[in-house]
C-alpha positions in Angstrom: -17.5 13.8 -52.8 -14.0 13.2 -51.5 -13.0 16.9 -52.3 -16.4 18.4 -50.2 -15.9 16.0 -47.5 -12.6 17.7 -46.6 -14.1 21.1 -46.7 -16.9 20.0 -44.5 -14.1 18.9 -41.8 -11.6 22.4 -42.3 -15.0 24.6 -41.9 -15.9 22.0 -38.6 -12.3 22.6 -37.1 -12.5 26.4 -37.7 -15.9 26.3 -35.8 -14.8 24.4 -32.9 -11.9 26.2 -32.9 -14.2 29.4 -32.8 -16.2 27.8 -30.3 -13.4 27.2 -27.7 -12.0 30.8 -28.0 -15.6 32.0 -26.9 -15.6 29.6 -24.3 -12.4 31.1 -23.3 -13.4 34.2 -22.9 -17.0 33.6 -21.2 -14.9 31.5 -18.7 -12.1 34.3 -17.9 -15.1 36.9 -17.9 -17.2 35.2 -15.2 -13.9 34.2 -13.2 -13.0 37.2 -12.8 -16.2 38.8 -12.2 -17.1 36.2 -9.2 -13.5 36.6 -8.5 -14.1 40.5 -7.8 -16.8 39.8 -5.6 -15.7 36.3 -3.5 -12.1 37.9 -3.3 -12.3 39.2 0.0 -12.5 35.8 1.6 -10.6 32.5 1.7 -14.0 30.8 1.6 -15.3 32.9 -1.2 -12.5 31.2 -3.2 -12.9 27.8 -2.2 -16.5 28.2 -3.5 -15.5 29.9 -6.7 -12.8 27.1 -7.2 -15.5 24.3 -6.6 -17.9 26.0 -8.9 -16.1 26.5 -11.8 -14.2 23.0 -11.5 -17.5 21.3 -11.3 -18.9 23.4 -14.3 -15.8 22.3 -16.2 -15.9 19.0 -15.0 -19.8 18.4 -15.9 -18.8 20.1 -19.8 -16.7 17.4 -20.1 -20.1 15.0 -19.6 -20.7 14.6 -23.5 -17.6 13.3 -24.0 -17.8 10.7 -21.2 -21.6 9.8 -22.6 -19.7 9.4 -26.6 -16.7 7.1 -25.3 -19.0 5.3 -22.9 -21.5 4.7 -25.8 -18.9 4.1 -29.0 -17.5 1.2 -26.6 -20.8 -0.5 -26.2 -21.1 -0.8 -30.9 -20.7 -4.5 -32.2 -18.0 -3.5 -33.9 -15.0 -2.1 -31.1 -13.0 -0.4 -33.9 -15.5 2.5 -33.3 -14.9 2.6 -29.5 -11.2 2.4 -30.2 -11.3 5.4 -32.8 -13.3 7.5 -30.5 -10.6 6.4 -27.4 -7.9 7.7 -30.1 -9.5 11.4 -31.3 -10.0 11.8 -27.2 -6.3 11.3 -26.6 -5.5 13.7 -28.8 -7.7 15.6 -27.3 -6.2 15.4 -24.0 -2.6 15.6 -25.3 -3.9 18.9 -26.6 -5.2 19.9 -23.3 -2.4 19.0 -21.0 -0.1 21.0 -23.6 -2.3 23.9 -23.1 -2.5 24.3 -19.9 1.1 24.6 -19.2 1.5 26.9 -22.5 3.1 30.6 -20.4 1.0 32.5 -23.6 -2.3 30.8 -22.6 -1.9 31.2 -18.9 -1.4 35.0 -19.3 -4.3 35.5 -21.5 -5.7 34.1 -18.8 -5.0 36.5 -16.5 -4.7 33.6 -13.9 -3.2 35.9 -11.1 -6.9 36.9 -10.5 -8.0 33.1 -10.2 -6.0 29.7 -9.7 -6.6 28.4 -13.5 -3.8 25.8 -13.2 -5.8 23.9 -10.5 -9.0 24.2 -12.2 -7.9 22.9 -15.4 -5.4 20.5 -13.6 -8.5 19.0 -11.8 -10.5 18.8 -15.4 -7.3 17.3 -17.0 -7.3 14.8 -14.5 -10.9 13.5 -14.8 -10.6 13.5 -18.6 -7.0 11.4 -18.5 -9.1 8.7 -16.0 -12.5 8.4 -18.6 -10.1 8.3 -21.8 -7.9 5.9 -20.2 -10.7 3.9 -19.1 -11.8 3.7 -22.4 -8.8 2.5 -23.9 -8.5 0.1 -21.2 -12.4 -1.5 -22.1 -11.7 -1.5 -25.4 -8.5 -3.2 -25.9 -9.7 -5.7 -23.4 -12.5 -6.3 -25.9 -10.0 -7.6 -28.7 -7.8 -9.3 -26.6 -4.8 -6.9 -26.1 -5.3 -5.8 -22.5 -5.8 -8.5 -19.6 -7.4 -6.9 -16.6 -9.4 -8.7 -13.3 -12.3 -8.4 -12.9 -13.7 -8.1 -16.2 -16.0 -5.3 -16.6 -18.8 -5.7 -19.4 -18.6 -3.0 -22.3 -22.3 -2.8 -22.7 -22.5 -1.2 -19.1 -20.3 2.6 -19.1 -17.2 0.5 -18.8 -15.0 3.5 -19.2 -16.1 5.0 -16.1 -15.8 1.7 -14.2 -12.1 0.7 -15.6 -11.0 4.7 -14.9 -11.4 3.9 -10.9 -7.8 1.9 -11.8 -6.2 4.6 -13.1 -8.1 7.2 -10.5 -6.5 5.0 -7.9 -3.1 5.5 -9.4 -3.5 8.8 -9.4 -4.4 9.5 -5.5 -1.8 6.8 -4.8 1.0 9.0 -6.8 0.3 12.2 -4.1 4.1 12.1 -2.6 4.1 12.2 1.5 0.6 11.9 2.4 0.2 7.6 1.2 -3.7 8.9 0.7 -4.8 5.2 -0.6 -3.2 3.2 2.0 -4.4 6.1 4.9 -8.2 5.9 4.0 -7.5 2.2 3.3 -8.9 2.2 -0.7 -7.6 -0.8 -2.3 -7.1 -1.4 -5.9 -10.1 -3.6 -7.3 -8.2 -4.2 -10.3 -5.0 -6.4 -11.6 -3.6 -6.5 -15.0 -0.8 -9.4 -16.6 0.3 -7.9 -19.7 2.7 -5.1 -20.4 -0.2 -3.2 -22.4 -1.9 -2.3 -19.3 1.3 -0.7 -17.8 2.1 1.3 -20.8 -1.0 2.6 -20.8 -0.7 3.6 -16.9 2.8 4.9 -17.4 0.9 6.8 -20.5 -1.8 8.4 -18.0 1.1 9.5 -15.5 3.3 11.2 -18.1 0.5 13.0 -19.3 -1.6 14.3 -16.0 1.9 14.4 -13.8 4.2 16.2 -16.4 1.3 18.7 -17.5 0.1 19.5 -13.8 3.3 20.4 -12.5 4.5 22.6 -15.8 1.5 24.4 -15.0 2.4 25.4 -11.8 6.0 26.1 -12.9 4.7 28.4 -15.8 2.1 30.0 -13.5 5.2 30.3 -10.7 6.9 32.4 -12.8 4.5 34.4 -14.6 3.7 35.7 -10.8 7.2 36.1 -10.4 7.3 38.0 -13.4 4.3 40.0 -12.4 5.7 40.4 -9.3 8.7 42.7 -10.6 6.7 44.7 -13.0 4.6 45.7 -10.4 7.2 46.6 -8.5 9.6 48.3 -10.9 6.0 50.7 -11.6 5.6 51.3 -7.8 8.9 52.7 -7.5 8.6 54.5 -10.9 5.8 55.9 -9.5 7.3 57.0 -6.1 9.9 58.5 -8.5 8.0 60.5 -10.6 5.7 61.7 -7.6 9.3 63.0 -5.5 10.7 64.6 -8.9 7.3 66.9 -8.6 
């Protein structure tokens, strides 16, 4: 039983792993497609950039619904697990989007990717977080006021700390303390602050090596194109 039980879970991996190389693609197809025909404007790709970010974000809505509802069983071990395979997750994630071989399958030049999947990154890292927050509270190790009750989507109400953080980490423009949001919730254990330190490493340090790779992949592109147009003027003179 042991033996099939294994195979059940390679032949699952290889399919999700299928799955997300299809999505891949249908995602870099219709970018670039809408990106043909919004190109000409700067609004045309403010509305492709909201679009797809919103598509990406609402794909992540299953995910949200599992933690959410794992956290609510009598038994928090099953929250906590779920909280666990969804870190990974997002470890995963925030590796990949700064990966320089992922970005150029990408073909990102044609499309801001990094700030798409930076803004999906982000609202995963605040639900997961969330979660991890509800459900060590529910066994004691995390202390956090107010209390939020687990049987009522506590991941998505304890990520407003860590969405807080995040806004309040944008250098220069003090956004939190300019539209006057104040933080509705205080922690008095160390967990809490490794887990916030957690959330920073992993949305801050993945974000900006995104925009580092994608910096110099246009760079890159940048002198191939040019080294081809003056190949080209070359070539065309020599005749």
């Amino acid at each position: 039983m042991s033996h099939k039980w294994k195979e059940s879970l390679v032949e699952w991996g290889k399919s999700l792993v299928e799955w997300g190389r299809r999505l891949r693609k249908a995602l870099v197809s219709a970018g670039t497609r809408f990106g043909s025909i919004l190109s000409a404007t700067r609004i045309g790709h403010a509305l492709l950039f909201g679009l797809i970010a919103f598509l990406l974000v609402m794909a992540t809505s299953p995910l949200v619904a599992l933690i959410n509802w794992s956290l609510t069983l009598e038994r928090p071990v099953w929250g906590l697990i779920v909280v666990g395979v969804s870190t990974v997750l997002l470890v995963i994630c925030a590796a990949l989007i700064s990966n320089e071989q992922f970005l150029r399958e990408l073909a990102f030049e044609k499309f801001r990717w990094p700030t798409v999947f930076s803004v999906v990154l982000a609202w995963m890292a605040v639900v997961v977080f969330g979660g991890a927050t509800c459900g060590l509270q529910r066994i004691g190790v995390v202390k956090i006021q107010p209390v939020e009750a687990y049987t009522d989507r506590c991941a998505v109400r304890y990520a407003d700390f860590y969405l807080w953080h995040l806004f309040d980490s944008i250098p220069g423009i003090k956004f939190t303390e300019t539209v006057r949001w104040t933080q509705k919730y205080i922690y008095s254990d160390s967990v809490s602050g490794w887990l916030l330190l957690g959330f920073k490493i992993i949305v801050l340090v993945s974000v900006i090596g995104s925009f580092v790779t994608a910096a110099r992949i246009q760079r890159d592109t940048a002198v191939e194109q040019s080294k081809g147009q003056i190949a080209k003027k070359d070539s065309e003179g020599a005749t």
